[in-house]
C-alpha positions in Angstrom: -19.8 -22.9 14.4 -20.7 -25.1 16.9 -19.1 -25.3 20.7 -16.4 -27.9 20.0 -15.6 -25.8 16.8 -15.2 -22.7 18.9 -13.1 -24.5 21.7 -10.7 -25.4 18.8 -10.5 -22.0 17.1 -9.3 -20.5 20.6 -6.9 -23.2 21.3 -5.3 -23.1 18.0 -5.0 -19.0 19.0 -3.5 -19.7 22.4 -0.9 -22.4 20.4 0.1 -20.6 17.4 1.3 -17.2 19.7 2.7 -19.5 22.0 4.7 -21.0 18.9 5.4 -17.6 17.5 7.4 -16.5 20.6 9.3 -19.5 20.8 13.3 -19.0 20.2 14.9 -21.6 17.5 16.8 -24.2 19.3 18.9 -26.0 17.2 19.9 -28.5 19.9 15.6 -29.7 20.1 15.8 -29.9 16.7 18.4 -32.3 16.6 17.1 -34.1 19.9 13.7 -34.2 18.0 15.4 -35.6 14.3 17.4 -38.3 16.5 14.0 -39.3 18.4 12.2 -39.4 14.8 14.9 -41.5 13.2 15.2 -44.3 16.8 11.2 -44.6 16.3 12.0 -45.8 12.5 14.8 -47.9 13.6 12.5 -49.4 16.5 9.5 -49.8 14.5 11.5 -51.1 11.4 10.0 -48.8 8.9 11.4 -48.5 5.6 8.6 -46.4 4.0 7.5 -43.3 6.3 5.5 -40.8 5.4 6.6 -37.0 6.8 6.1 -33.5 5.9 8.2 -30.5 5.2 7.8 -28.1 8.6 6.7 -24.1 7.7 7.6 -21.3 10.1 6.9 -21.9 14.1 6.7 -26.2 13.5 8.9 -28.7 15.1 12.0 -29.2 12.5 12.0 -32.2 11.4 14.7 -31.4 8.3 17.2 -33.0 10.3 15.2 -36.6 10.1 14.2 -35.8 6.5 17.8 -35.6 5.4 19.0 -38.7 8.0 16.1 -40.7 6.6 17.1 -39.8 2.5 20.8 -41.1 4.0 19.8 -43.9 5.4 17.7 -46.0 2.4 13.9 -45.1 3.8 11.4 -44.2 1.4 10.0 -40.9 2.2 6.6 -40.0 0.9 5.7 -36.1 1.8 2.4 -34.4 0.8 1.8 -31.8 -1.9 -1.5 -29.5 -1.7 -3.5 -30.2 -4.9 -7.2 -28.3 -4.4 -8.5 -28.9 -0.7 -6.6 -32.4 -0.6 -3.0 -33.6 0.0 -1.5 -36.0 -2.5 1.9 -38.0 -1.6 4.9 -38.1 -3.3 8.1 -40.2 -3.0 10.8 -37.4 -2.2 14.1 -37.5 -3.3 15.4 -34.4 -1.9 14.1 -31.8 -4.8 11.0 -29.1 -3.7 9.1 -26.7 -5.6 7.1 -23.9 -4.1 3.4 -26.0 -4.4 -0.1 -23.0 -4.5 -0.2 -22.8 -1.1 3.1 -20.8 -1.3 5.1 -23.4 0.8 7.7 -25.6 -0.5 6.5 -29.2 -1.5 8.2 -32.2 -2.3 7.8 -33.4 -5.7 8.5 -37.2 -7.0 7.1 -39.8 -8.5 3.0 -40.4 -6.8 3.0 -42.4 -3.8 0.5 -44.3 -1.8 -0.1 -43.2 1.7 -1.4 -46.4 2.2 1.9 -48.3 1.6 3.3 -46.4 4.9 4.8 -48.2 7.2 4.9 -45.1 9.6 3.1 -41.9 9.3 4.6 -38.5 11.3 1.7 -35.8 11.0 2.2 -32.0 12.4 -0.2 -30.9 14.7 -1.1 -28.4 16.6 -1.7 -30.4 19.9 -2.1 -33.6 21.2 -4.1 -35.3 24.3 -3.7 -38.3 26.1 -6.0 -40.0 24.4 -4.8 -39.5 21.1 -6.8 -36.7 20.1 -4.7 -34.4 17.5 -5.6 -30.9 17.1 -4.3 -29.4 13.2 -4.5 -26.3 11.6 -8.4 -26.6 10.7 -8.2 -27.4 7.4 -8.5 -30.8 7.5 -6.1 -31.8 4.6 -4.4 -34.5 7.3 -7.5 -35.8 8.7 -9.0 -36.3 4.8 -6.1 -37.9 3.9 -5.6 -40.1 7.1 -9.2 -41.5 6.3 -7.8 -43.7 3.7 -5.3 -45.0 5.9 -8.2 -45.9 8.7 -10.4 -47.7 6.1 -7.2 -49.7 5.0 -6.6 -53.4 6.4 -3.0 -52.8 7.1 -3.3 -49.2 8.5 0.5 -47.5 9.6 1.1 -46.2 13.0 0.1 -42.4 13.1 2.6 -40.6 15.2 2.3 -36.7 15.4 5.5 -34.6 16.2 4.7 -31.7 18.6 6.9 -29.1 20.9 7.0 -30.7 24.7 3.9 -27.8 26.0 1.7 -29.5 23.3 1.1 -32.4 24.7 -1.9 -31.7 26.6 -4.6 -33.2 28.8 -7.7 -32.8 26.7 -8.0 -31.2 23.4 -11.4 -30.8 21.8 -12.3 -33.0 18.9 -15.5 -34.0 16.9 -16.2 -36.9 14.7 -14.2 -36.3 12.0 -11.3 -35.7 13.6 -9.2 -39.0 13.1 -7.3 -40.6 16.8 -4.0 -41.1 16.5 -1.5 -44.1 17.7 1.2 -41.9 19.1 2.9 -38.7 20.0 6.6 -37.7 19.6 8.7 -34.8 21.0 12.1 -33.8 21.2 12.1 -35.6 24.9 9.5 -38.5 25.0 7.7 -40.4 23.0 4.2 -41.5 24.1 1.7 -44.2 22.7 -2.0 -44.2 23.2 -3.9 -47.8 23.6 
């Protein structure tokens, strides 16, 4: 690995116990869902593409259900070999290979987003977003960047997250924004 790859491996340490010790809040989570839904409202989006949050994430199941309620078209990825594939979720989940429960739904575009919320890891001011490591987002965001009418990329991270300088190489894709239960921050 090389030294930017090693400077995320350790951050992504650091993050992931810092996540594991944190206490559920179900107050955030509802401040968070309420800040997710307002940025739909603001921006006008009636197609946004989301994701179901596993154990130590921001919950967003609050917005998820609010945005079902509320006529917007949610797409939400499903793990199909090394690459995410979107679906139009209408409230049913299977358990998808990585063990983790997936929407299912007709096939959707993530293209035809008018808003994209992304998990991460940890965000900079700059826009850079620090994942899991995988890569799955930053594959499937590279369609979105090469398209002529590319969505705003917002990602949704705890308030400590939002960091000065995260490490990033060249295929790590920028993103527009960064929401949290308290602020919401946009990157020129």
């Amino acid at each position: 690995m090389g030294e930017t790859a090693d400077l995320k491996q350790q951050l992504r340490a650091e993050l992931r116990t810092q996540r594991q010790g944190r206490v559920e809040n179900p107050e955030f989570d509802e401040r968070l869902s309420q800040q997710l839904g307002q940025l739909c409202l603001d921006q006008k989006a009636r197609t946004v593409a989301a994701y179901f949050p596993i154990q130590f994430e921001p919950n967003i199941r609050g917005f998820l259900d609010w945005a079902l309620h509320n006529d917007i078209k949610l797409m939400l990825p499903s793990v199909s070999g090394s690459d995410l594939h979107w679906v139009y979720f209408d409230g049913k989940t299977e358990f998808g290979q990585l063990g983790f429960e997936e929407a299912t739904g007709k096939p959707a575009k993530l293209t035809e987003a008018d808003l994209i919320f992304v998990p991460a890891l940890a965000v900079d001011l700059i826009g850079n977003r620090l994942g899991k490591g995988k890569g799955y987002y930053d594959r499937s965001l590279a369609a979105v960047f090469a398209g002529r009418k590319r969505p705003k990329v917002v990602a949704v991270v705890f308030e400590n997250e939002v960091l000065l300088s995260v490490p990033a190489e060249p295929h790590d894709h920028p993103i527009d924004g960064v929401i949290t239960a308290q602020k919401l921050l946009w990157f020129s």
